[in-house]
C-alpha positions in Angstrom: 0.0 0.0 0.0 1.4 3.3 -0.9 2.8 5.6 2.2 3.2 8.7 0.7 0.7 10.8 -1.7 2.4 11.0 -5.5 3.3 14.5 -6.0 4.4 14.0 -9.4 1.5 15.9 -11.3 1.8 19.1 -8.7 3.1 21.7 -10.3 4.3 25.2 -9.0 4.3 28.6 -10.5 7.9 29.7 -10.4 9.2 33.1 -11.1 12.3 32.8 -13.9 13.6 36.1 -13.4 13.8 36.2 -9.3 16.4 34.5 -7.3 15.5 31.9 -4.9 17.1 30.5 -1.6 16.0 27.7 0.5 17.2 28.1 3.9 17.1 25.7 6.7 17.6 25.7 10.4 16.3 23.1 13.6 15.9 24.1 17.2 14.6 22.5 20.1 12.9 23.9 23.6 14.0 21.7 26.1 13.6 22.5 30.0 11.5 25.8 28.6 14.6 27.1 27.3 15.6 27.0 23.3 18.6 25.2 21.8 20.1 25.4 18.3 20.1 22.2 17.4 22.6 22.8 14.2 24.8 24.7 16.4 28.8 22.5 16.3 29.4 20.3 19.6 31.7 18.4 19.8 31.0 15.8 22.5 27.6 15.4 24.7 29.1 17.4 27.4 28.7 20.1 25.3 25.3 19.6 25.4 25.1 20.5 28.9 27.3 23.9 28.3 24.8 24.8 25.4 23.5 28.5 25.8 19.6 29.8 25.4 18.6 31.2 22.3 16.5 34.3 22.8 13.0 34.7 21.1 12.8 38.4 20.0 11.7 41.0 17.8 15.4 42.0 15.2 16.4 44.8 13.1 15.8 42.5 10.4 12.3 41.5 11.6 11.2 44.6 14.2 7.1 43.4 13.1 7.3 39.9 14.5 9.5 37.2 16.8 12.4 35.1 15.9 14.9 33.2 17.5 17.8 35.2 17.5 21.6 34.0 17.1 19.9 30.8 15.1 22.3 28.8 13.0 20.6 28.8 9.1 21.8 26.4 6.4 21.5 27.2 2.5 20.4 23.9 0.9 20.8 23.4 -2.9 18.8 20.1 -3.0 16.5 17.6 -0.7 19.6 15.5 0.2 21.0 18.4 1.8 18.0 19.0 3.5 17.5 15.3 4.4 21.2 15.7 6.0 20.2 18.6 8.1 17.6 17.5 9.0 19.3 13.9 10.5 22.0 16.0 11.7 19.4 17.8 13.9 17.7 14.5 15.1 21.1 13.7 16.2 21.7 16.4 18.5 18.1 16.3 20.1 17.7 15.4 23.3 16.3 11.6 24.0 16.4 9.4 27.0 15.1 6.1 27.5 12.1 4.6 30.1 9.9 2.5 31.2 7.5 2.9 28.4 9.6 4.2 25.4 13.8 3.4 25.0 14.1 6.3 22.9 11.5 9.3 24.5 12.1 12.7 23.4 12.9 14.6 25.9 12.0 18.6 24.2 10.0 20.0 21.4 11.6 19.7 18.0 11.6 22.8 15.3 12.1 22.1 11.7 12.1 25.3 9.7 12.2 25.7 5.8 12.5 29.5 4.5 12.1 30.0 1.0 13.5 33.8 -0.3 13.0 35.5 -3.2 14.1 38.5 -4.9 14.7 39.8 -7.8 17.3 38.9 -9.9 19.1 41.9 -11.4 18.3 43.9 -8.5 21.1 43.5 -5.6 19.9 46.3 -3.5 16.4 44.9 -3.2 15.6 43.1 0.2 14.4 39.7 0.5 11.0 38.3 0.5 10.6 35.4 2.7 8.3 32.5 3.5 8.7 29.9 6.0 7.4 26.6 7.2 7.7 25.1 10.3 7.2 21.7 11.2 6.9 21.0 14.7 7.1 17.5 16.3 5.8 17.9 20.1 7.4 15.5 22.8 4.9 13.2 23.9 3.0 13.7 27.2 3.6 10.4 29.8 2.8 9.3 33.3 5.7 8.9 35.6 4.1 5.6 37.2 4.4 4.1 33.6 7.0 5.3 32.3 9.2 4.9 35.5 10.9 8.3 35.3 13.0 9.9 38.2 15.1 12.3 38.7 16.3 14.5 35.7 14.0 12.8 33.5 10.8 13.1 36.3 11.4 16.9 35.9 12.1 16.8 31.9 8.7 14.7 32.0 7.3 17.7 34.1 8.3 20.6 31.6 6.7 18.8 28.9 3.3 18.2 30.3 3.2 21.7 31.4 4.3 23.2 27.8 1.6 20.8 27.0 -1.2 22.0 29.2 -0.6 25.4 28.1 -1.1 24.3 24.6 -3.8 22.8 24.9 -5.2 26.2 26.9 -4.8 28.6 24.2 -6.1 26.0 21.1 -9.2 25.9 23.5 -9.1 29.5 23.9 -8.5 30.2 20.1 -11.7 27.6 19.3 -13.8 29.6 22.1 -13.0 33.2 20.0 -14.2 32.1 16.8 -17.3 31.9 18.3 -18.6 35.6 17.1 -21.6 35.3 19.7 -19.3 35.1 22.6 -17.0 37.7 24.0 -13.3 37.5 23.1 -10.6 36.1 25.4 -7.1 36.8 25.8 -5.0 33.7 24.7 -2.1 33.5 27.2 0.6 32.4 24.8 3.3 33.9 27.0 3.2 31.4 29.8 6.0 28.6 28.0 8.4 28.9 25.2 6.4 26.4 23.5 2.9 28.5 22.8 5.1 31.8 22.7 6.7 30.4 19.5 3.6 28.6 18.0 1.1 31.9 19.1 3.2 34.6 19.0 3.4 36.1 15.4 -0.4 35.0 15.0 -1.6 38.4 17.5 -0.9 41.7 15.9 0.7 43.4 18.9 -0.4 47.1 18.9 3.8 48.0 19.9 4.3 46.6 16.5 3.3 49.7 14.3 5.5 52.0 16.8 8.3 50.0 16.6 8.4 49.2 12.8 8.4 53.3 12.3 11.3 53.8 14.6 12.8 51.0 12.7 12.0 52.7 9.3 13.1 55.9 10.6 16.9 54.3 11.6 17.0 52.0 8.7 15.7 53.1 5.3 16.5 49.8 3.6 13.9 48.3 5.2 11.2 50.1 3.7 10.6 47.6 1.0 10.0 44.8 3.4 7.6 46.6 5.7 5.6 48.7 3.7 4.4 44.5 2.0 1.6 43.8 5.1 2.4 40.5 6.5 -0.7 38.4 7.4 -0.6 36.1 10.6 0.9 32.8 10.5 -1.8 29.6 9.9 -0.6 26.1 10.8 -1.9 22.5 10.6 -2.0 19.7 13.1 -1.2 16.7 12.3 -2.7 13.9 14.5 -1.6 10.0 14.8 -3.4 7.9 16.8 -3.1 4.3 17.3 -6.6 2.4 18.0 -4.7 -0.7 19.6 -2.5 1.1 21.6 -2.8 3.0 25.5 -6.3 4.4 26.1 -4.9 7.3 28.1 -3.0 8.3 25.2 -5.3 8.1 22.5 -8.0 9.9 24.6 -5.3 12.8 24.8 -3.9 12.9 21.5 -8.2 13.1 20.2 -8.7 15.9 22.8 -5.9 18.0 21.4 -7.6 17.1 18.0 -10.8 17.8 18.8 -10.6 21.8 19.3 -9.5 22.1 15.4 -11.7 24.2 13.5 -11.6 22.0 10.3 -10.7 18.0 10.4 -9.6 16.9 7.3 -8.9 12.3 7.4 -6.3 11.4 4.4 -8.7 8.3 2.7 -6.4 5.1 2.4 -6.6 3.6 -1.1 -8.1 0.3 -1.1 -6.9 -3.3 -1.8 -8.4 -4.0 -5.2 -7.2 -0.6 -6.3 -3.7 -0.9 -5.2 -3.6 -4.2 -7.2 -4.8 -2.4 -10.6 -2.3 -0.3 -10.3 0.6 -2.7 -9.2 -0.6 -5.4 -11.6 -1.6 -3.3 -14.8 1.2 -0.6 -14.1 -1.3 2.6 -14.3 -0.4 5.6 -12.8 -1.7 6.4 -9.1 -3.3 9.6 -8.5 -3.0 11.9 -6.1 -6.2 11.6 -4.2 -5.6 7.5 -3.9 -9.3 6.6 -5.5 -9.8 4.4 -8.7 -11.8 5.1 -11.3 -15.6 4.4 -11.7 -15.4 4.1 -15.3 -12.6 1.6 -15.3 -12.3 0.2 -18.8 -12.7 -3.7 -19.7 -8.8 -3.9 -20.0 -8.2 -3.0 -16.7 -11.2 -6.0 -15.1 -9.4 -8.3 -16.9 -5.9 -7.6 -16.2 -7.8 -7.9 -12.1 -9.0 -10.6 -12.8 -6.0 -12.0 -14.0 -4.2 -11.0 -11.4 -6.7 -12.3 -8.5 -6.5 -15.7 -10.4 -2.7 -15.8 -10.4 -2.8 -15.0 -6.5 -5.8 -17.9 -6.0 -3.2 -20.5 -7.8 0.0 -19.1 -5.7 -2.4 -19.4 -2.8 -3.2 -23.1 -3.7 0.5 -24.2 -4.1 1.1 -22.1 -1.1 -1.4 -24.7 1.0 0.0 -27.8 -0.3 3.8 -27.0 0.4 1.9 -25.7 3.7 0.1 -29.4 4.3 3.3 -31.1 3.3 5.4 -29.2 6.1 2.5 -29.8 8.5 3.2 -33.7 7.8 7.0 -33.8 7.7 6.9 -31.6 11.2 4.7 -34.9 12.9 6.8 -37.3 11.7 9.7 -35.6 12.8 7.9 -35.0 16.4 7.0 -38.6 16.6 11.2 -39.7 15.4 12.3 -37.1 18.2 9.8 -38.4 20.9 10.9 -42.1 20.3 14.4 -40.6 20.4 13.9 -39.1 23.5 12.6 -42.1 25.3 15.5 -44.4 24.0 17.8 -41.6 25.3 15.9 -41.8 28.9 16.4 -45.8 28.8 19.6 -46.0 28.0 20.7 -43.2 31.3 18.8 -45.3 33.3 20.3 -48.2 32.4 24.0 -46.3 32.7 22.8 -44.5 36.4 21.8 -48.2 37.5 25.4 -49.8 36.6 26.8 -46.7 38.3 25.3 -47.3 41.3 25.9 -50.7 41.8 29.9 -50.2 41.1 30.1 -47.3 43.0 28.3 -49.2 46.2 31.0 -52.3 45.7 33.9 -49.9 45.6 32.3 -48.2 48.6 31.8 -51.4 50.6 35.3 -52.2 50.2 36.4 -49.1 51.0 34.9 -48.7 54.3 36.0 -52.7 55.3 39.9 -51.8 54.5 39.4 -48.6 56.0 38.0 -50.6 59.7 41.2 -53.1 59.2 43.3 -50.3 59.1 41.6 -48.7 62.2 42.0 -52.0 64.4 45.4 -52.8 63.2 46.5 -49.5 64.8 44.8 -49.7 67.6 46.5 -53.2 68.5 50.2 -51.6 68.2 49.6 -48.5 70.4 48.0 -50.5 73.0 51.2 -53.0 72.5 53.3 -50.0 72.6 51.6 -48.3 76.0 51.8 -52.0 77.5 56.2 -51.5 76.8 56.3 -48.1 78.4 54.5 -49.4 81.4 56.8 -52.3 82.0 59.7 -49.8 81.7 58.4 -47.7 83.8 58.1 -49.9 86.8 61.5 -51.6 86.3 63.0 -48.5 86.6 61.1 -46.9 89.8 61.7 -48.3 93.7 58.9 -47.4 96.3 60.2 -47.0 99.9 57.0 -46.8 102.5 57.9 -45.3 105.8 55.3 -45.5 108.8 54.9 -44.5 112.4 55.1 -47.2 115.2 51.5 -47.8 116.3 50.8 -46.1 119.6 49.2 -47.9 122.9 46.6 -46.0 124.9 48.8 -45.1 128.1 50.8 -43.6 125.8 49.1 -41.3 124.4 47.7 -40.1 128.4 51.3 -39.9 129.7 51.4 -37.1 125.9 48.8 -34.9 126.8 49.8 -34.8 130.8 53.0 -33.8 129.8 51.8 -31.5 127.1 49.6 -30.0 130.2 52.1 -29.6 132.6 54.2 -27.8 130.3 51.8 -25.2 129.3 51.0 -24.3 133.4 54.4 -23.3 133.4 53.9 -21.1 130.8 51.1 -19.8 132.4 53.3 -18.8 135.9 55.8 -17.9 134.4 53.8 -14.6 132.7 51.6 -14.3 135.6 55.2 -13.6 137.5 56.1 -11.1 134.6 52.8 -9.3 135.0 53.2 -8.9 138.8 56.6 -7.1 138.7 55.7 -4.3 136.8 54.9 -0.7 138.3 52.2 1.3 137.2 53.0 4.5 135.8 51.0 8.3 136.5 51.3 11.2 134.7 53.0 14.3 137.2 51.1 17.3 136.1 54.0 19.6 136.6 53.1 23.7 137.3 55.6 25.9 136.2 54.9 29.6 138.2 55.2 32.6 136.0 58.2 35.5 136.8 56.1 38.8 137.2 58.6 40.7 134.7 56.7 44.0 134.0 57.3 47.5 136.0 54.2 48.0 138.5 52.1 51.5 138.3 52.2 54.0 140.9 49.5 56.9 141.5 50.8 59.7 142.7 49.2 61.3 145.3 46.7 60.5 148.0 43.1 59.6 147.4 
């Protein structure tokens, strides 16, 4: 089926005696903040050092916004273009998670400027047209897509540049209502609506600044004095019917608030045959003839009958696969079983050697054991026998006493502590008991006495 509409029969209208220059350039907003995408970087850290463009009104363009300091490429040809255009894609931010491995992270701007002027005249200015195509980042849910950290707040900025967007298309949709009052579309909260919204609202500082423009720069009287209409624009909506409900129910809300909704009708299958089968040139619009001649039935016709005979040979080289992939189940089944016999039959002879060699093991292992038992004991037995040849045992004991004996003891013992006794009793006796002398010591009057003169 065809994928893209044959443009070979569109003509356009082109001026032979102006110069023409296709100019291209590709930003991104990322984080709310624009990035020249074309801009030279040598490594991704340099993506991270990458400065803001500003969106602003220029000397060159005082009557509406552009992104200033944008790097703009002069393209001879589509490959050129094409190369740009990859070479952009390149340096766009992407990141992977949980629900997409390769999620763009910002807002992708593709622009295409055509100018024209004439061709003898050098001094003229240029006249300039541009398209923009615009390829919004996604919006996502953090619980599916398992975002965190930088990404959770890349995530963030998009769904807000998002909400906004979807704010102002509802606004816009509310204004062409001529019955109800108009409302200010607030294009100026993100970077995203600014640059989608912001040359599409004549600003009434425009007319002031454009003559202080034309007052400091007379060149440019050429290119304002031309009225330059507001920018329209086209959105493009693909929604998969199998795929998440949440995002399909977004991506038909966002649809929803266009004023016209034009569906691209897919050619059908008998058509596409025709022109496959009969080589007759596809048309633009993808639908076939109703007045399709008796040439081009047959040539169908033929066509469906060649398919209905590939489509037979097709089932019997299909039935004879079927049957060769049973019988090769059924050889592979009886080959497995014969394989399980024969390790059983190898596990069981295993077994029983590897018992016999452990039987005999464990019997030379208990002769072993008994055999060295024998020879200490036979060894302990000679150091004992040494042992007592070599040692004599003398035993000396105390003469039993009789009973008188041990009286005629303890009398003497008895006597001889009396004696003690006396004998410190004696020692006791003879010693005088000693007193303290107080001892008074009379005082020498040494001082001079008074005297009173005189009698009383």
């Amino acid at each position: 089926m065809p994928q893209s509409p044959n443009i070979e029969d569109v003509r356009i209208d082109c001026d032979t005696s102006a110069q023409y220059a296709v100019v291209v350039s590709m930003y991104e907003v990322y984080n709310d903040r624009i990035f020249d995408l074309l801009a030279s970087s040598s490594s991704k850290t340099a993506i991270q050092k990458r400065r803001g463009l500003l969106f602003k009104s220029t000397e060159q363009s005082p009557d509406r916004k552009v992104v200033a300091g944008l790097r703009k490429i002069v393209c001879a040809s589509l490959e050129e273009a094409l190369l740009v255009l990859e070479t952009g894609l390149i340096e766009r931010r992407v990141a992977g998670t949980g629900s997409n491995a390769v999620s763009s992270r910002s807002h992708g701007f593709f622009c295409v400027e055509v100018k024209k002027r004439p061709e003898r005249s050098t001094s003229a200015s240029w006249k300039s047209s541009t398209l923009t195509i615009v390829d919004l980042a996604g919006s996502e849910r953090a619980r599916q897509a398992k975002t965190t950290g930088s990404t959770l707040a890349e995530a963030g900025k998009i769904n807000e540049s998002l909400m906004y967007l979807g704010q102002c298309m509802q606004l816009q949709s509310d204004n062409s209502d001529l019955s109800k009052p108009l409302s200010i579309v607030p294009f100026r909260q993100c970077k995203l609506t600014e640059l989608l919204f912001s040359n599409s609202f004549p600003s009434s500082a425009s007319s002031s600044t454009t003559t202080a423009s034309l007052r400091n720069h007379p060149h440019l009287a050429h290119a304002s004095s031309d009225r330059r209409h507001p920018q329209k624009s086209v959105m493009i909506v693909t929604a998969d019917p199998l795929g998440d409900f949440n995002a399909t129910s977004q991506i038909l809300r966002y649809s929803a608030l266009a004023r016209e909704v034009t569906v691209p009708r897919i050619p059908s299958v008998t058509s596409t045959i025709i022109a496959g089968g009969a080589s007759v040139p596809t048309k633009s619009s993808g639908r076939s003839s109703p007045t399709a001649s008796a040439e081009d039935l047959d040539a169908a016709m033929a066509e469906i009958a060649r398919l209905r005979a590939e489509l037979d040979v097709t089932t019997v080289r299909y039935e004879e696969e079927v049957r060769r992939r049973r019988e090769a189940e059924v050889s592979w089944s009886a080959a497995t079983e014969r394989c399980d016999a024969i390790e059983a039959e190898l596990r069981e002879e295993l077994w029983t050697e590897c018992e016999a060699r452990l039987e005999l093991e464990i019997r030379r292992y208990r002769a072993a054991v008994e055999e060295e038992r024998e020879r200490d004991e036979e060894r302990m037995d000679r150091k004992l026998d040494i042992l007592a040849k070599g040692m004599e045992v003398e035993v000396f004991e105390d003469p039993p006493q009789t009973e008188n004996q041990k009286v005629l003891d303890l009398e003497d013992e008895n006597e001889r502590l009396k004696a003690k006794v006396e004998e410190l009793s004696r020692e006791h006796g003879l010693r005088s008991p000693s007193k303290k002398m107080r001892v008074l010591k009379t005082r020498k009057w040494e001082g001079s006495g008074v005297g009173f003169g005189g009698s009383p």
